[in-house]
C-alpha positions, -999 to 999 in steps of 0.1 A, spaced: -258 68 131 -294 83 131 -283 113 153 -269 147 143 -238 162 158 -257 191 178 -287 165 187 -254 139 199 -243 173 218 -271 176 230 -273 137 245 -244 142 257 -246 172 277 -276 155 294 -256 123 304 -228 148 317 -251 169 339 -264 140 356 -229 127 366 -220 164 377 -253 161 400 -243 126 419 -206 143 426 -222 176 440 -249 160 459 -224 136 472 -204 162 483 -229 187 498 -240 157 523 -209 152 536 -202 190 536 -236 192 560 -224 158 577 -257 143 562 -251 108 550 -285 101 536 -279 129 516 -246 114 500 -264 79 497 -289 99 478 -262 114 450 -247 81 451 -278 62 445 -281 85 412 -255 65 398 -273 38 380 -296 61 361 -264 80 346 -248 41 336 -285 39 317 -284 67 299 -250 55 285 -266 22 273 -291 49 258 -261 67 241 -249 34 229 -280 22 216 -284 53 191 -243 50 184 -252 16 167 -281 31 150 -305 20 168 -299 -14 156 -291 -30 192 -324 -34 211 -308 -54 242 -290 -18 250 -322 -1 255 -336 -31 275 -303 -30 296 -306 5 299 -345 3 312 -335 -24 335 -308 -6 351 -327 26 353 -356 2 374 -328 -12 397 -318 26 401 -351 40 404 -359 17 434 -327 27 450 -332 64 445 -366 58 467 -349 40 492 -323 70 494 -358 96 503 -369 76 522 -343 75 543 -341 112 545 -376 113 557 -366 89 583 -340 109 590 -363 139 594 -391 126 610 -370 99 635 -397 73 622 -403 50 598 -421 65 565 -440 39 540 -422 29 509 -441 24 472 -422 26 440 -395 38 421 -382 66 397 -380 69 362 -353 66 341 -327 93 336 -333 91 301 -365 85 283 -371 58 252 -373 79 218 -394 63 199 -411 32 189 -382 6 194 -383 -28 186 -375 -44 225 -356 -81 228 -379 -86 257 -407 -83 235 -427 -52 238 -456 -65 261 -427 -65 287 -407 -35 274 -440 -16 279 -448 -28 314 -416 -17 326 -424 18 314 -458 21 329 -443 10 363 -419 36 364 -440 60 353 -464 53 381 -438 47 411 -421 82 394 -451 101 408 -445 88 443 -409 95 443 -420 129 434 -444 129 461 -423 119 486 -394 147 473 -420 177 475 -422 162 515 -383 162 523 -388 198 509 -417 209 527 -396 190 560 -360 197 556 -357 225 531 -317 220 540 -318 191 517 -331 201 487 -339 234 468 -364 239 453 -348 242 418 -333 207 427 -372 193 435 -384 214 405 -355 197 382 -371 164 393 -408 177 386 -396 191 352 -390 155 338 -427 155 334 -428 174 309 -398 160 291 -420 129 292 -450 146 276 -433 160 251 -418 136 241 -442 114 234 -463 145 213 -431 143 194 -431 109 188 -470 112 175 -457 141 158 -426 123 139 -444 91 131 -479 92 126 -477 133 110 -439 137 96 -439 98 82 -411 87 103 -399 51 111 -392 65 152 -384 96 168 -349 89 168 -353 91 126 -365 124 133 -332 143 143 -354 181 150 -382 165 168 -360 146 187 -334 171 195 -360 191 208 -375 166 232 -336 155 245 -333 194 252 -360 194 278 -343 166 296 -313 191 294 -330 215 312 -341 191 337 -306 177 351 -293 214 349 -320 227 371 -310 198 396 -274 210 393 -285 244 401 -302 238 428 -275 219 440 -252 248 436 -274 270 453 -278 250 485 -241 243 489 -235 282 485 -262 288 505 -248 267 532 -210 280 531 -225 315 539 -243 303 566 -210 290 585 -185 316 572 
């Protein structure tokens, strides 16, 4: 195994937060008797199966590149449905129908170079497409904010925004780890790429946060 027991900790941690986030947002819809709120928590559930095809990617050593294609594949599939699930808040908010583009990233970003079974040419296009839908999913989010702030807090949307940077820094590390340090992939690099996990970390907690903070905020409203 290429990974270190904190960076592991660390993997694992992020994997865990995101399944804490679909059970509280599932729960804080039906607690405000919003099901396009629940739909939303529940339509998280694909990314968090992909970032367990992640996990078992770097448990083989990274020697198993049809887990990280499953992974990316799932996350698309997943990433399609989470924009479905705004959209239908919006809907739900505006009582019309709202145009739909896209679909999110994955939970859990590629670390590294990886050799792809698909063959990198697709591997790569799959990547660029999420990133690309990923900013309208974000656009869209910062308008179910601006329109129902009920929904979402803004720790919650600033989780979401937060990947961003995750993204960007890891791929400085990866420049950093293989073309500076002399690595094979980030995932050879066990600081670099504990670092870069972290900031995905922070991410799904601030989404758990936020989720925290509305459901509170909502059970002192009513008591």
């Amino acid at each position: 195994m290429l990974l270190s027991l904190p960076n592991w900790i660390i993997h694992l941690f992020s994997a865990l937060e995101w399944g804490v986030a679909v059970v509280m947002l599932y729960r804080y819809g039906r607690l405000i008797g919003r099901r396009d709120v629940s739909r939303f928590g529940l339509f998280m559930i694909p990314h968090w199966i992909g970032s367990w095809f992640v996990l078992s990617y770097h448990l083989t050593g990274d020697a198993v590149p049809q887990l990280l294609d499953m992974s990316e594949l799932i996350n698309l599939v997943g990433s399609i449905c989470l924009l479905n699930a705004t959209i239908a808040i919006l809907k739900h908010t505006r009582g019309k129908e709202v145009a739909v583009a896209g679909a999110v990233i994955g939970g859990i970003a590629v670390s590294g170079h990886p050799q792809s079974y698909m063959g990198n040419n697709i591997f790569d296009a799959i990547l660029q497409v999420s990133s690309v839908v990923y900013m309208v999913f974000l656009v869209l989010l910062l308008k179910v904010r601006k329109r129902d702030p009920e929904v979402f807090s803004g720790l919650t949307v600033g989780g979401f925004w937060f990947v961003l940077v995750f993204i960007s820094v890891t791929v400085f590390c990866m420049y950093l780890a293989t073309e500076v340090r002399g690595y094979m992939t980030l995932s050879h690099d066990d600081l670099l790429h504990g670092m870069a996990e972290s900031l995905l970390s922070i991410s799904n907690l601030m989404i758990v946060l936020g989720i925290h903070q509305q459901t509170r905020r909502h059970l002192q409203k009513i008591s």
